[in-house]
C-alpha positions in Angstrom: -8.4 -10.0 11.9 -9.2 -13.3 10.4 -7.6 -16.5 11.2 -5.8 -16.9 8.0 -4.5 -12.9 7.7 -3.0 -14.1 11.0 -1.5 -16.7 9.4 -0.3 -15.0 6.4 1.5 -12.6 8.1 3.2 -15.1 10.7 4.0 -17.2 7.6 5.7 -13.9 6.2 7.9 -13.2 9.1 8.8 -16.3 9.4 10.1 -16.2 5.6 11.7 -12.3 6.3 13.9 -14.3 9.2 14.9 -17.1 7.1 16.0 -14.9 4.1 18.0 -12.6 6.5 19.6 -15.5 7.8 20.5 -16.9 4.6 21.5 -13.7 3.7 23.8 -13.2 6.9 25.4 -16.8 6.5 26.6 -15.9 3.1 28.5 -13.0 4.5 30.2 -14.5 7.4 31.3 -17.6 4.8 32.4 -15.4 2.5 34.5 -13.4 5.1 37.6 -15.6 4.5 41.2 -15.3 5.9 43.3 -14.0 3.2 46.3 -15.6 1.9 49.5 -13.2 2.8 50.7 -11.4 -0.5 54.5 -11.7 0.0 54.3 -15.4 0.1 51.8 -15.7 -2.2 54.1 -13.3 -4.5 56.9 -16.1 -4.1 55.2 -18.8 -5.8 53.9 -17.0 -8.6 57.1 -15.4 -9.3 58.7 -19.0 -8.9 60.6 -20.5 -12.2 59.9 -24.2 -11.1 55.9 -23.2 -10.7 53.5 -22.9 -13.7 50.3 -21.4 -11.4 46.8 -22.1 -13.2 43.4 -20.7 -11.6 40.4 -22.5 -12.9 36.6 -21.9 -11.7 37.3 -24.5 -8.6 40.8 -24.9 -8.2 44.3 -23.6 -7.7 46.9 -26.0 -9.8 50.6 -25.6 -8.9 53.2 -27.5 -11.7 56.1 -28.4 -12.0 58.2 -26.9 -14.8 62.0 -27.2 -15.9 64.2 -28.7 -14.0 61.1 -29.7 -11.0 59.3 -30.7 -13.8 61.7 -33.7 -15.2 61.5 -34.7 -11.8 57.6 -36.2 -13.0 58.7 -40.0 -13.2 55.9 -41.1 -11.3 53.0 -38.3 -12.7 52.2 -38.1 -8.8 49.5 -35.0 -7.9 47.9 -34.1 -4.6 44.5 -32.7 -4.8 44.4 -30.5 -1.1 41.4 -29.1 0.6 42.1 -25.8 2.5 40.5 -24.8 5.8 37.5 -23.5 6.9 37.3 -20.1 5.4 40.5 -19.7 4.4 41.6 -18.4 0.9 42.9 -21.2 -1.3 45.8 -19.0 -2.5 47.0 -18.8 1.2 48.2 -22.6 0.8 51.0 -21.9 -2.0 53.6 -21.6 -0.6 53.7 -24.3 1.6 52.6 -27.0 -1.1 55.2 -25.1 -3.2 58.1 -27.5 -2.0 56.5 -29.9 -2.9 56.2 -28.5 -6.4 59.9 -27.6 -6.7 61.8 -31.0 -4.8 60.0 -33.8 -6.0 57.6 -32.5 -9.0 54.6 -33.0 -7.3 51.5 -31.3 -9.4 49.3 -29.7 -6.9 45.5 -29.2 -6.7 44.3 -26.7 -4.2 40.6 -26.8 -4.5 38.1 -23.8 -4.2 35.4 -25.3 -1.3 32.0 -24.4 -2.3 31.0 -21.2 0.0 34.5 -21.8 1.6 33.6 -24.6 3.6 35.1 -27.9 2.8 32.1 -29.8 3.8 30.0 -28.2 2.0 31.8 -29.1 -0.9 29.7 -32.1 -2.7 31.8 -32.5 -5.7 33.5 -35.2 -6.6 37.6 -36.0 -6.2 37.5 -36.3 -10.3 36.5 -33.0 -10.3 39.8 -31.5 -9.8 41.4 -34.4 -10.7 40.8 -33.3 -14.4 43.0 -30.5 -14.0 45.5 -32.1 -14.3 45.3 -35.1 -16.8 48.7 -36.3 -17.3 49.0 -37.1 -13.2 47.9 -41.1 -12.8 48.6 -41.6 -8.7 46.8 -39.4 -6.5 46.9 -38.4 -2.8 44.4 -36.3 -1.3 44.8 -34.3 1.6 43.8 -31.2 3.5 44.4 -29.0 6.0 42.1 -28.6 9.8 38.2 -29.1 8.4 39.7 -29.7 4.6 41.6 -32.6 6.2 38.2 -34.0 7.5 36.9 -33.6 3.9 39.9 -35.4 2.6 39.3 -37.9 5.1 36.1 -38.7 3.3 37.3 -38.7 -0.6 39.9 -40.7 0.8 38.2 -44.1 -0.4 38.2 -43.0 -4.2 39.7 -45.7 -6.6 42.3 -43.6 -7.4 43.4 -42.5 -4.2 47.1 -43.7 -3.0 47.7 -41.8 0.2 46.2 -39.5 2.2 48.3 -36.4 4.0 47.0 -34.4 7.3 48.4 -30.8 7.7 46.6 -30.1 11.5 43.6 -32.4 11.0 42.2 -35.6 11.5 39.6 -38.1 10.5 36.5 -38.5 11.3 36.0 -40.9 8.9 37.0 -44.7 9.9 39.9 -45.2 7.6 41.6 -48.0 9.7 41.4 -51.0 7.4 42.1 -48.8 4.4 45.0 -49.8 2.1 46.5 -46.4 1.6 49.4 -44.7 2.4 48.7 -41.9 5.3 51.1 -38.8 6.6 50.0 -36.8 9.7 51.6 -33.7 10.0 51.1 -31.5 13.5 52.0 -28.7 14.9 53.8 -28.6 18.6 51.9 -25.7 19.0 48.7 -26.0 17.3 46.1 -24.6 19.5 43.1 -25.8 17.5 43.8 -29.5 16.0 45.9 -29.9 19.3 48.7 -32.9 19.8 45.9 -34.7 22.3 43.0 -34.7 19.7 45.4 -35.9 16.8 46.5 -38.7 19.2 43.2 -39.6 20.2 42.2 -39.4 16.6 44.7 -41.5 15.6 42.4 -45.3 15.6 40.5 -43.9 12.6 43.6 -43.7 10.5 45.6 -47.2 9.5 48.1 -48.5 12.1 50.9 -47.9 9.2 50.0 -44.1 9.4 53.2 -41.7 10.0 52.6 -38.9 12.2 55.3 -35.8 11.7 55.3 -33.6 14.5 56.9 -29.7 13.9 58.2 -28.4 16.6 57.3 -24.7 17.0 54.7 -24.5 14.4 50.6 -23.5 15.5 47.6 -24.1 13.5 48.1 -21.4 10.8 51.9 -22.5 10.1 50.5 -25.0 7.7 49.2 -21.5 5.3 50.2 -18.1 4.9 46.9 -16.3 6.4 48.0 -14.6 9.2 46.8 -14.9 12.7 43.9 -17.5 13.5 41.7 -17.0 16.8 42.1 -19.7 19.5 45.9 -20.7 18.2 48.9 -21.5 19.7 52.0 -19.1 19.0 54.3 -20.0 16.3 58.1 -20.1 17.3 59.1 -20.7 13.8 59.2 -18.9 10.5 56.5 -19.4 7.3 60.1 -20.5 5.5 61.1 -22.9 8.2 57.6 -24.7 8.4 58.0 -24.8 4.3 60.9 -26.6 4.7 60.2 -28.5 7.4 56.7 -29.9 5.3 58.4 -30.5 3.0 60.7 -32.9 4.1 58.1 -34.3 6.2 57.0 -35.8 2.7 59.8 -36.9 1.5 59.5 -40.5 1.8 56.1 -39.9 0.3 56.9 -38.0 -2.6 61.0 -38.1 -3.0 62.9 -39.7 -5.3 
């Protein structure tokens, strides 16, 4: 065998390994953790909820009474989880939806990975044109993501559900809500503390008592959590209300 048959047929092994790699990193990204039907049920069936699906985004807004609460055209554009289904974040942004008339965009991560995700904040800021004061925010590795499209022009605030910067945002002239869980066994108490120096010294930091990692969606169980004490509805409420000096009246 020659030298460059060698060659050849190292050089095509080499691509069989790369294309089966490829091939296996699609599956395990697209093996997300689905968004729990009953809850998901609850916002769709919602009168104060319009729900819109685009190609990239999730848009929860505000209609009848929630949606003459729209004074201020505020919207949140939120980045879910690693692997986790966009739809499994209604319900919890819901509140927001129905108390203070919040429009909310939940985006679709490209391969379900936030930081992946390339596009720009005006992306799925276009879904919903009549909002003119943003927040972005996300949730465990969408929060890190948020963390970096926090610097946009039209970014006001920034809000954490079990997440933190890794972006230096300390000088940053935005508004910024933390929001953990007592329980969280992933984005734990001690690394949102120790987090906390990236964040401006204004930042407001919420803990829920009772709440883990996967209080802050409707996905079910999430490996290497904390137990949750507290119900899906309670963690609703208590979010929302968390955000009402953000978002109320």
């Amino acid at each position: 065998m020659t030298r460059w048959r060698r060659f050849r047929r190292v050089l095509a092994a080499l691509g069989v390994v790369v294309v089966l790699a490829l091939v296996a990193f699609g599956v395990w990204a697209n093996m997300v953790m689905q968004g729990e039907r009953t809850a998901s049920i609850a916002v769709w069936t919602d009168p104060a909820v319009s729900v819109t699906s685009t190609d990239h985004s999730v848009v929860l807004a505000p209609t009848g009474e929630a949606s003459a609460k729209k004074d201020q055209h505020r919207g949140l554009v939120f980045v879910p989880g690693a692997k986790v289904d966009p739809y499994a974040y209604m319900y919890k942004l819901s509140g927001l939806v129905d108390e203070y008339g919040v429009t909310v965009v939940i985006t679709k991560p490209t391969l379900n990975l936030a930081l992946l995700d390339t596009r720009p904040l005006a992306t799925f800021e276009a879904d919903a044109p009549d909002v003119d004061s943003w927040f972005v925010g996300g949730h465990s590795l969408g929060g890190v993501r948020a963390c970096m499209l926090a610097d946009s022009p039209s970014v006001d605030g920034l809000i954490l559900f079990g997440s933190f910067c890794a972006t230096d945002l300390s000088d940053a002239a935005i508004e910024v809500v933390s929001i953990t869980g007592s329980d969280d066994g992933l984005s734990t108490p001690t690394k949102i503390t120790d987090a906390a120096a990236e964040l401006p010294t204004s930042a407001t930091f919420v803990e829920i008592a009772g709440a883990n990692h996967a209080s802050f969606g409707d996905y079910g169980i999430q490996p290497g959590d904390g137990t949750a004490t507290i119900s899906s509805e309670d963690a609703r409420d208590q979010i929302t209300a968390a955000l009402a000096g953000t978002f109320g009246p």
